[in-house]
KOLROMAR-15591 format. One line per 5 residues: their letters; for each residue x, y, z of C-alpha. Coordinates in Angstrom, 2 decimals. Example, Ala and Ser with C-alpha at 12.3 -4.5 7.8 and 13.67 -1.06 7.14 Angstrom:
# KOLROMAR-15591
AS> 12.30:-4.50:7.80; 13.67:-1.06:7.14
This chain:
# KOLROMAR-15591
XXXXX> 9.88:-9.18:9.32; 9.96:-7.39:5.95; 7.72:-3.95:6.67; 6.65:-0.99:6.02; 4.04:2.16:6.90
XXXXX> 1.15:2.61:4.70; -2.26:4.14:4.50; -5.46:2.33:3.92; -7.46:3.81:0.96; -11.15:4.24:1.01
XXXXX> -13.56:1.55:0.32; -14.86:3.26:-2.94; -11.42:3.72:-4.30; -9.97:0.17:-3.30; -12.96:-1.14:-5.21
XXXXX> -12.24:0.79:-8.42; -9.09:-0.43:-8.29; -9.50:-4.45:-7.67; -12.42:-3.89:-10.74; -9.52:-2.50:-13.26
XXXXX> -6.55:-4.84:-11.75; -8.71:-7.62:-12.65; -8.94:-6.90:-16.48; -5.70:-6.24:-16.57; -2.41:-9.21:-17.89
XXXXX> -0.10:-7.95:-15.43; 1.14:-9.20:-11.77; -1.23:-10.68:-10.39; -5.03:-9.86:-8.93; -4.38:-8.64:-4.23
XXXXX> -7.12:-9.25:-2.33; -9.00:-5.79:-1.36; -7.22:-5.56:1.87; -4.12:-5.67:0.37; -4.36:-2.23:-1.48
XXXXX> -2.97:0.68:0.38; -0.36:3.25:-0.28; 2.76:2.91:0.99; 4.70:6.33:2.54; 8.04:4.34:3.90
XXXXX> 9.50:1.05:3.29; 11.40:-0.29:6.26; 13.23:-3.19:5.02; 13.51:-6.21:7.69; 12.40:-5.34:11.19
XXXXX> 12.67:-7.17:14.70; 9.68:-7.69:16.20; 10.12:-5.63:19.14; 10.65:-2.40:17.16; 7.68:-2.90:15.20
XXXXX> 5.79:-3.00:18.30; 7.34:0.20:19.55; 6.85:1.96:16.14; 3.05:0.53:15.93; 2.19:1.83:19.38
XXXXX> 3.77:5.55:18.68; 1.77:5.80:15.20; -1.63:4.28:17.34; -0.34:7.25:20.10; -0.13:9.94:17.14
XXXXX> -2.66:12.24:15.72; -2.81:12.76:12.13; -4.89:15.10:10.53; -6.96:13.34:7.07; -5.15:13.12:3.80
XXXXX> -6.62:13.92:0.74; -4.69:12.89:-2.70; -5.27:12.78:-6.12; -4.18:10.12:-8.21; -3.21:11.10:-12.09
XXXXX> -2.24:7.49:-13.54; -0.81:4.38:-13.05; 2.64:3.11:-14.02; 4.18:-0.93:-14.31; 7.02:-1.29:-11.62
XXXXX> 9.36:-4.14:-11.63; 12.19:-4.08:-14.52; 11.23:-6.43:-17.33; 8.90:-7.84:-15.70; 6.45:-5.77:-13.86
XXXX> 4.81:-7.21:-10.79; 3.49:-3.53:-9.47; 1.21:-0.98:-10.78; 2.61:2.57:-8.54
């Protein structure tokens, strides 16, 4: 199963974003729930180490990010399909 870790972003900012991704001719519109930011990408997983890797992150403590975003820039070659 293609993967990866990620961290939800606040309501206020995710709907910022889906207002501006909708104006804009690029890629297309994600649902709401599909906007996070991603820390690692993991490539194709077995299911049985994702469930060992989602119960140590549940298991963790993490103290509260804060970040500041300063733009937005087309990924994707030619033909962009993400805004990072």
């Amino acid at each position: 199963m293609r993967s990866f870790v990620a961290l939800p972003l606040p309501v206020d900012l995710a709907d910022q974003l889906e207002r501006f991704a909708a104006r804009l001719r690029l890629g297309r519109p994600q649902p709401i729930q599909n906007l996070h930011v991603t820390l690692a990408f993991l490539g194709d997983q077995p299911q049985d180490a994702l469930q060992d890797l989602h119960e140590a992150l549940d298991a963790a403590c993490f103290r509260q990010v804060q970040a500041e975003f300063a733009g937005l820039e087309p990924l994707g070659g030619k033909t962009p399909t993400v805004l990072g």
